[in-house]
mmCIF file as gemmi writes it, N, C-alpha and C atoms, coordinates in Angstrom:
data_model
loop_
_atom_site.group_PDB
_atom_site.id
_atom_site.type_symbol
_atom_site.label_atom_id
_atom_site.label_alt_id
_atom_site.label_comp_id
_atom_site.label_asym_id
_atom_site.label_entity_id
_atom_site.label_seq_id
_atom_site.pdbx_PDB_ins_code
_atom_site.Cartn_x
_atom_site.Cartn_y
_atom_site.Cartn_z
_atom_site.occupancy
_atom_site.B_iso_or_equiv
_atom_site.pdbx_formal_charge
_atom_site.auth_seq_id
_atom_site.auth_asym_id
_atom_site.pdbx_PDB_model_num
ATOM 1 N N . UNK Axp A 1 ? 97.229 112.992 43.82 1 0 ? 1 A 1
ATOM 2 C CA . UNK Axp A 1 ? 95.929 113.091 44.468 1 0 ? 1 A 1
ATOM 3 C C . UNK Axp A 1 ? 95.357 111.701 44.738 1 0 ? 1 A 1
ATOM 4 N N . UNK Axp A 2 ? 95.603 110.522 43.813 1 0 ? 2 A 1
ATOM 5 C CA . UNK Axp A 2 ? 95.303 109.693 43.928 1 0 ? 2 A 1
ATOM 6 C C . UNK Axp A 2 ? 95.329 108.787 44.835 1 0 ? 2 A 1
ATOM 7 N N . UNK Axp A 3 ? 97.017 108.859 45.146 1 0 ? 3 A 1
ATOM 8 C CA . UNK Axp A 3 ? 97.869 108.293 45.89 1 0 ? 3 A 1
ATOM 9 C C . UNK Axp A 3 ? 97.397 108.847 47.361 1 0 ? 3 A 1
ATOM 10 N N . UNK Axp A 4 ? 97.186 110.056 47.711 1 0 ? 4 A 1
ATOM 11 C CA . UNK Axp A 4 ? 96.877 109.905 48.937 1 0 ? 4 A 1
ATOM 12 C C . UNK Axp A 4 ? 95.049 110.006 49.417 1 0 ? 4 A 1
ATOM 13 N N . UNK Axp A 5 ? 94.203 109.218 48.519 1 0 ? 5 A 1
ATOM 14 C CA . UNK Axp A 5 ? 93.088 108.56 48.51 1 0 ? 5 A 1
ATOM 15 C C . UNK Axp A 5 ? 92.98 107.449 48.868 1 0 ? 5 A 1
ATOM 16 N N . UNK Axp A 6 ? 93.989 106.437 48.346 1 0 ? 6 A 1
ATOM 17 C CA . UNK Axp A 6 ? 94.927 105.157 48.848 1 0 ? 6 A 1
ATOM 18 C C . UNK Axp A 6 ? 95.152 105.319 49.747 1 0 ? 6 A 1
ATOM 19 N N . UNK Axp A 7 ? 96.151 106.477 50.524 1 0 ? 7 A 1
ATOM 20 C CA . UNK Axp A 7 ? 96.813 106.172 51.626 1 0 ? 7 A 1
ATOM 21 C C . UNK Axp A 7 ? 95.791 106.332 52.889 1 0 ? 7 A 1
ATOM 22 N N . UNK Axp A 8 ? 94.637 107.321 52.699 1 0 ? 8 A 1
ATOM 23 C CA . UNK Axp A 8 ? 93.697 107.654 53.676 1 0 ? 8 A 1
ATOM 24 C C . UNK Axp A 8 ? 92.91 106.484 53.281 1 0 ? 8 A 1
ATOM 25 N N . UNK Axp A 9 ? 92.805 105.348 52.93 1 0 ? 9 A 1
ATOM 26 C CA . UNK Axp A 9 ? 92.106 104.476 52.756 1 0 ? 9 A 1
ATOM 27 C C . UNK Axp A 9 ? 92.887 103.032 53.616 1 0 ? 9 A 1
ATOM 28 N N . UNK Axp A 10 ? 93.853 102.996 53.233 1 0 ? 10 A 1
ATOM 29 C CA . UNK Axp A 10 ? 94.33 102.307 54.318 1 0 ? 10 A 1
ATOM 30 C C . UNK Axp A 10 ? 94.767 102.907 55.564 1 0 ? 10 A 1
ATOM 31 N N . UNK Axp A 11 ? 95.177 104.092 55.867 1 0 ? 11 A 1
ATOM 32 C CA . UNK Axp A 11 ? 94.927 104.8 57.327 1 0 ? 11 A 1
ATOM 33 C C . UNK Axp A 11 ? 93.467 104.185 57.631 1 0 ? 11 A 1
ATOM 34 N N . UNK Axp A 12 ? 92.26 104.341 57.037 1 0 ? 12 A 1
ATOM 35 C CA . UNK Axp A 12 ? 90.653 104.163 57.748 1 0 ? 12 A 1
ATOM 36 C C . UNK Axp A 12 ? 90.706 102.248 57.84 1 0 ? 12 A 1
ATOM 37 N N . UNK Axp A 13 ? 91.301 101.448 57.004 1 0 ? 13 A 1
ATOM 38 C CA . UNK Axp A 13 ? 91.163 100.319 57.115 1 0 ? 13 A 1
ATOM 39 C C . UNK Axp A 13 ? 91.642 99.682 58.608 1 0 ? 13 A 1
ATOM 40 N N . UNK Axp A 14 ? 92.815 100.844 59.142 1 0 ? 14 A 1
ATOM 41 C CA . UNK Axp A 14 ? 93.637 100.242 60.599 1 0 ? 14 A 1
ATOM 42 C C . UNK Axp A 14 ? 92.386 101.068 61.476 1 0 ? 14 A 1
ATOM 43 N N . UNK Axp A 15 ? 91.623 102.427 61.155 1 0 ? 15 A 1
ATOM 44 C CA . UNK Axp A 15 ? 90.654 102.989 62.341 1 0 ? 15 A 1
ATOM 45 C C . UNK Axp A 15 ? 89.488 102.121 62.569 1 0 ? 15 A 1
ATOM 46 N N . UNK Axp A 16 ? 88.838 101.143 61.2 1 0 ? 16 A 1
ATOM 47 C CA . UNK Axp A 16 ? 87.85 100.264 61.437 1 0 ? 16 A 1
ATOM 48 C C . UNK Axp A 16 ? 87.88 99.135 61.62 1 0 ? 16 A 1
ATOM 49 N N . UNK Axp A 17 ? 89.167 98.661 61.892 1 0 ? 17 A 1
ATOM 50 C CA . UNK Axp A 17 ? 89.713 97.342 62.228 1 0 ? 17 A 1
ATOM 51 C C . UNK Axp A 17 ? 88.733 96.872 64.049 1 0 ? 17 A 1
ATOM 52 N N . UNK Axp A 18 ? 88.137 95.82 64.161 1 0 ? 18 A 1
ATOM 53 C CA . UNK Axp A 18 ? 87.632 95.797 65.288 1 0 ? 18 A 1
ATOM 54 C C . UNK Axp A 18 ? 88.232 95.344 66.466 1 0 ? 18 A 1
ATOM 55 N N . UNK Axp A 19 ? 89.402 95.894 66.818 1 0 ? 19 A 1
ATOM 56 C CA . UNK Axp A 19 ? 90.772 95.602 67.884 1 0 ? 19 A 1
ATOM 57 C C . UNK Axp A 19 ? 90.703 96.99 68.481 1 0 ? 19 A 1
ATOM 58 N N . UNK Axp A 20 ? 89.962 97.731 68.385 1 0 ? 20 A 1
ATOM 59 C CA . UNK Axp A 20 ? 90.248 99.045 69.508 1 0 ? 20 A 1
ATOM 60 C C . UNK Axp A 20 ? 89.001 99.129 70.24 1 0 ? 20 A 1
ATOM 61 N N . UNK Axp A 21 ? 89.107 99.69 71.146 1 0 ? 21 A 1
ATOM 62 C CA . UNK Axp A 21 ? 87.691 99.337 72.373 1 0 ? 21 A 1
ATOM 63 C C . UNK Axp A 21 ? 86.921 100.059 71.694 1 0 ? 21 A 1
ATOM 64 N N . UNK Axp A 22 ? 87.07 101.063 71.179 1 0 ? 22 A 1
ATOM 65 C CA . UNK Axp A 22 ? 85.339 102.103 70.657 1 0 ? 22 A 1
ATOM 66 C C . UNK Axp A 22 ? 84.751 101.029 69.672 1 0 ? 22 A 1
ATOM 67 N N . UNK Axp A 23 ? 85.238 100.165 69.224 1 0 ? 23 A 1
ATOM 68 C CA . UNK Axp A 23 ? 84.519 99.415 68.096 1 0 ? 23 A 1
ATOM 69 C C . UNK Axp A 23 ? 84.785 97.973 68.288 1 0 ? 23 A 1
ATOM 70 N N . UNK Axp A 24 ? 84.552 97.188 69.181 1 0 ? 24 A 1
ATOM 71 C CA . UNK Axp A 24 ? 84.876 95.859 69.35 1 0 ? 24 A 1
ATOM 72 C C . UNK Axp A 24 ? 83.814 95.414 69.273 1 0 ? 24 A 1
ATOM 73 N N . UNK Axp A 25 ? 82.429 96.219 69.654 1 0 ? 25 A 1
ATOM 74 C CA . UNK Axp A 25 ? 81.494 95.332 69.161 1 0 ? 25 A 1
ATOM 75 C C . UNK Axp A 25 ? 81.364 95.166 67.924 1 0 ? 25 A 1
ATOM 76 N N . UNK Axp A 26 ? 81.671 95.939 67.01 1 0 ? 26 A 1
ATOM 77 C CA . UNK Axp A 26 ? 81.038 95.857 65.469 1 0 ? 26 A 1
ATOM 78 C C . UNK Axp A 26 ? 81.564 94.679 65.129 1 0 ? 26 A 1
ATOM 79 N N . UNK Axp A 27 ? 81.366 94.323 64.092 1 0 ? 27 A 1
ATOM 80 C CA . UNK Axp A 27 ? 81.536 93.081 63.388 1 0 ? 27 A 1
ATOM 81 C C . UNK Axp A 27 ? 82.512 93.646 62.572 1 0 ? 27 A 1
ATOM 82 N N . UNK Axp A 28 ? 83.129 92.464 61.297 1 0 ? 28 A 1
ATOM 83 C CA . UNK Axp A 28 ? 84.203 92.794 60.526 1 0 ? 28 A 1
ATOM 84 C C . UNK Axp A 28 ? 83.592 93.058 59.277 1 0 ? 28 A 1
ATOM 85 N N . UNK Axp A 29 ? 82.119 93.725 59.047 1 0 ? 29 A 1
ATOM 86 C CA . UNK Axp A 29 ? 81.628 94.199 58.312 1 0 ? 29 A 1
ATOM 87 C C . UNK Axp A 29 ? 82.552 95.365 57.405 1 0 ? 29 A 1
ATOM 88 N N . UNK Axp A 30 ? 82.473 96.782 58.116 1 0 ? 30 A 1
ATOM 89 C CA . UNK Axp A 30 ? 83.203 97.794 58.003 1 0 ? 30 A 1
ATOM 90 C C . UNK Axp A 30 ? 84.366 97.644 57.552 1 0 ? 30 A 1
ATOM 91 N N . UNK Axp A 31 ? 85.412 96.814 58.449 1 0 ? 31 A 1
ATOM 92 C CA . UNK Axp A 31 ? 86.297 95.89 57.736 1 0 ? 31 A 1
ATOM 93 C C . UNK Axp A 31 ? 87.02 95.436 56.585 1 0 ? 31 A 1
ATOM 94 N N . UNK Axp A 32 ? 85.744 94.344 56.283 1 0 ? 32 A 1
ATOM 95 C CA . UNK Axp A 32 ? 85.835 93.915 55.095 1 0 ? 32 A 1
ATOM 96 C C . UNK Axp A 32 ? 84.987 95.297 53.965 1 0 ? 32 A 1
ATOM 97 N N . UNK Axp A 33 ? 84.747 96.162 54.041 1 0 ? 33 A 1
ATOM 98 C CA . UNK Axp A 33 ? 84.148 97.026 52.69 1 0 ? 33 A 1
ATOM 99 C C . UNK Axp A 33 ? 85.238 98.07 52.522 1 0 ? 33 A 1
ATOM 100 N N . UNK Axp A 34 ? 85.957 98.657 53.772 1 0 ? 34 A 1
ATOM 101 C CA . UNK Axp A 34 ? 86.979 99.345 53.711 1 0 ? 34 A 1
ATOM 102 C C . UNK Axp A 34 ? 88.523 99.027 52.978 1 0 ? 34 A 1
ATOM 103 N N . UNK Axp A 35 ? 88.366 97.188 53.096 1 0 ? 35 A 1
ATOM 104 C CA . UNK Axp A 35 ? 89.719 96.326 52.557 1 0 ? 35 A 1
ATOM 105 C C . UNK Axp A 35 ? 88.855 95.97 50.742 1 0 ? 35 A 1
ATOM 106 N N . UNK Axp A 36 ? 87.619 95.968 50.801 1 0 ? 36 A 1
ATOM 107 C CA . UNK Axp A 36 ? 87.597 95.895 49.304 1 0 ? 36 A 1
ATOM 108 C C . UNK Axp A 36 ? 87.88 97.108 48.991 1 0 ? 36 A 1
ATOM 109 N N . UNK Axp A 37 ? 87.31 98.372 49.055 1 0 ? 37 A 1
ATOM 110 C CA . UNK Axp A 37 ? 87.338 99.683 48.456 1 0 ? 37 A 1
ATOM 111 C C . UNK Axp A 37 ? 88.604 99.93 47.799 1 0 ? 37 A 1
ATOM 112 N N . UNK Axp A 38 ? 89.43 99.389 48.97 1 0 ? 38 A 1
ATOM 113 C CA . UNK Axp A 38 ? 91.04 99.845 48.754 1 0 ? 38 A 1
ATOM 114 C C . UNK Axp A 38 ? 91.802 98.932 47.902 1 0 ? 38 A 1
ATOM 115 N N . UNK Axp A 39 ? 91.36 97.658 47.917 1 0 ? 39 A 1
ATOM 116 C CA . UNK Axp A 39 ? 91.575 96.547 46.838 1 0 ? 39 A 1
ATOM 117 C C . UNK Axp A 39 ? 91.647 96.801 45.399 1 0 ? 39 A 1
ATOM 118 N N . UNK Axp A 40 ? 89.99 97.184 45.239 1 0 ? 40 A 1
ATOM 119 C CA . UNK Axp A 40 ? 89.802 97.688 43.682 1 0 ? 40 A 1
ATOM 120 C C . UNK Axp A 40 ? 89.779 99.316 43.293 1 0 ? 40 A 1
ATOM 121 N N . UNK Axp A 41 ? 90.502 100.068 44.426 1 0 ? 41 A 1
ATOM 122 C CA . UNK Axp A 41 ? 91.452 101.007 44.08 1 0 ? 41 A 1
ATOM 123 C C . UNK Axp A 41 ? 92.807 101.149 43.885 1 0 ? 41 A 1
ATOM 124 N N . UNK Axp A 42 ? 92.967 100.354 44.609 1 0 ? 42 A 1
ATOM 125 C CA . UNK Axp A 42 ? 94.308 99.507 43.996 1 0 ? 42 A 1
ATOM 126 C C . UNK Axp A 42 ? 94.746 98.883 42.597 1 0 ? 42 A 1
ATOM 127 N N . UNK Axp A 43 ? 94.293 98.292 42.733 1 0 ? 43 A 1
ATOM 128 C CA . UNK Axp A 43 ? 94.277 97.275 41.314 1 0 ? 43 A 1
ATOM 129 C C . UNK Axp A 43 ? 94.269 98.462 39.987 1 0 ? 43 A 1
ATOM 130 N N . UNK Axp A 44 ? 93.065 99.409 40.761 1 0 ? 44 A 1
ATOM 131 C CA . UNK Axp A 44 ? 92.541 100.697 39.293 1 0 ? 44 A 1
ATOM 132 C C . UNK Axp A 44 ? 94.004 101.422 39.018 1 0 ? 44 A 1
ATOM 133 N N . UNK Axp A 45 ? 94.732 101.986 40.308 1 0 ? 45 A 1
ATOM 134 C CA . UNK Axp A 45 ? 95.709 102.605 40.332 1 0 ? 45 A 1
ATOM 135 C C . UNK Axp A 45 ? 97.008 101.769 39.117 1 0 ? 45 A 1
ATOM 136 N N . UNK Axp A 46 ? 96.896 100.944 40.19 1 0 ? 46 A 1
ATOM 137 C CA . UNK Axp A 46 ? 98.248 99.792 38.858 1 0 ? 46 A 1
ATOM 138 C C . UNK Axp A 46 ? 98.265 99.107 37.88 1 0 ? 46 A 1
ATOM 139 N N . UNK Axp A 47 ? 96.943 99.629 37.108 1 0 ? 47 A 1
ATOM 140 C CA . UNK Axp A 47 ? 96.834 99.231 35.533 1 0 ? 47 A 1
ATOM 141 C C . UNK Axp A 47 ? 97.046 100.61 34.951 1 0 ? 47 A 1
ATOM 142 N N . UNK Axp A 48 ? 97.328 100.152 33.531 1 0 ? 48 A 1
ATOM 143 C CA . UNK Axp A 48 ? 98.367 101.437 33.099 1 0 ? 48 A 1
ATOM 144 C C . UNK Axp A 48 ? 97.265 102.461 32.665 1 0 ? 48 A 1
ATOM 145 N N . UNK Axp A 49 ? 96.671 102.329 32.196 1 0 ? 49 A 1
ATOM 146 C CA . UNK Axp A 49 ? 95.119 103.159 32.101 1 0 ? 49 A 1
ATOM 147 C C . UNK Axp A 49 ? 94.16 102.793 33.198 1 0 ? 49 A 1
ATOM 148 N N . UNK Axp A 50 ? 94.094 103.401 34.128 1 0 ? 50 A 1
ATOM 149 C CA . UNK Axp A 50 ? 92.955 103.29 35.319 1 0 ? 50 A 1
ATOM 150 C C . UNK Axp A 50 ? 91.832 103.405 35.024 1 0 ? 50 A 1
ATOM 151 N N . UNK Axp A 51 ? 91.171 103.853 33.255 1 0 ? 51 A 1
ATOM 152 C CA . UNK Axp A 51 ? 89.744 103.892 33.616 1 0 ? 51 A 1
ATOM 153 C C . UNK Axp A 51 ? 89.696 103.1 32.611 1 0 ? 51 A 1
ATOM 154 N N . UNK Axp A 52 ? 90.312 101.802 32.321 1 0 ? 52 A 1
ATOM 155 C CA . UNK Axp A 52 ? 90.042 100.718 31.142 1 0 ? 52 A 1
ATOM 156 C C . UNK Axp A 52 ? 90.768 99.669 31.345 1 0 ? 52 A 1
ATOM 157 N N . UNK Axp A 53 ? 90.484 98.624 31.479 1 0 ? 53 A 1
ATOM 158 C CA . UNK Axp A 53 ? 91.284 97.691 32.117 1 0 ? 53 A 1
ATOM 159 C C . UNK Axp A 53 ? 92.128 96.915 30.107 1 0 ? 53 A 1
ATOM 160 N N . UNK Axp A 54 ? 91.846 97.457 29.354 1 0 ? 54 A 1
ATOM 161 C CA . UNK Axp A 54 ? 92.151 97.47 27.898 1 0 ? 54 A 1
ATOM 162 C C . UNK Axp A 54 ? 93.552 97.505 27.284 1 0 ? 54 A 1
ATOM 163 N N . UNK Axp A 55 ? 93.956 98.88 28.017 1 0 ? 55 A 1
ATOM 164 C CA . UNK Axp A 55 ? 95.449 99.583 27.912 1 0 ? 55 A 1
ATOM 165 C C . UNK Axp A 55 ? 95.627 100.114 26.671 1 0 ? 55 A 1
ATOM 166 N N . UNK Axp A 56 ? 94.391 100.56 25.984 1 0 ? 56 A 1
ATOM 167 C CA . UNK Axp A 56 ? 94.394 100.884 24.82 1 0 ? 56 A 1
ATOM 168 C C . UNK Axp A 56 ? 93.681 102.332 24.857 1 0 ? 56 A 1
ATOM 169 N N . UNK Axp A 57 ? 94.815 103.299 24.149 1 0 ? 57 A 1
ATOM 170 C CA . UNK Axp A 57 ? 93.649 104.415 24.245 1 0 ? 57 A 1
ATOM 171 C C . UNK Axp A 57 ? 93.142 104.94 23.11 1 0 ? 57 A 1
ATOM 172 N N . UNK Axp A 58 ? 91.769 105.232 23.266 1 0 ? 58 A 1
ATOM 173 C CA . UNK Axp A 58 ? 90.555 105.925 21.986 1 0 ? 58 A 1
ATOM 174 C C . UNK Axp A 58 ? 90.468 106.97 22.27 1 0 ? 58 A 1
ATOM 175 N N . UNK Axp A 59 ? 90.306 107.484 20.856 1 0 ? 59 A 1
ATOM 176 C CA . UNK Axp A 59 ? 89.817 109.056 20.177 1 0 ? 59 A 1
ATOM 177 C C . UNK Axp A 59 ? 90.545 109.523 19.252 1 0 ? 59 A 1
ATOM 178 N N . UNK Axp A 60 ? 90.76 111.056 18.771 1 0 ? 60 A 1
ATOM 179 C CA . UNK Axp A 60 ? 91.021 111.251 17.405 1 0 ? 60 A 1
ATOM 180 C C . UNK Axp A 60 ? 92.689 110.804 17.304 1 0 ? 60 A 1
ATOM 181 N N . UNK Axp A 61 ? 92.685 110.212 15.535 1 0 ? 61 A 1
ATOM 182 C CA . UNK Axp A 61 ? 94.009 109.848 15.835 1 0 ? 61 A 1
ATOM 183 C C . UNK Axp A 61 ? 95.091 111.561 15.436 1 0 ? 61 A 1
């Protein structure tokens, strides 16, 4: 499920890219928030625990 959250995230990073005529005016605003999103979903994805950057896991032993 994750994985294709990622992938529709970089699919939208090539639709808001400002090189196609419906959007050449915009700026590289959109852009750039669509290439972070996917950055630090990235990064979340390829640490071995995604919701702790720790790698340590808590609760009962």
């Amino acid at each position: 499920m994750y994985q294709k959250f990622l992938i529709g995230l970089a699919i939208l990073s090539v639709v808001v890219a400002p090189v196609w005529s419906y959007n050449s005016n915009w700026s590289y605003g959109p852009f750039i928030a669509v290439l972070f999103l996917l950055g630090v979903n990235l990064a979340n994805y390829l640490c071995a625990d995604p919701l702790s950057l720790s790698g340590t896991k808590k609760g009962p032993n």
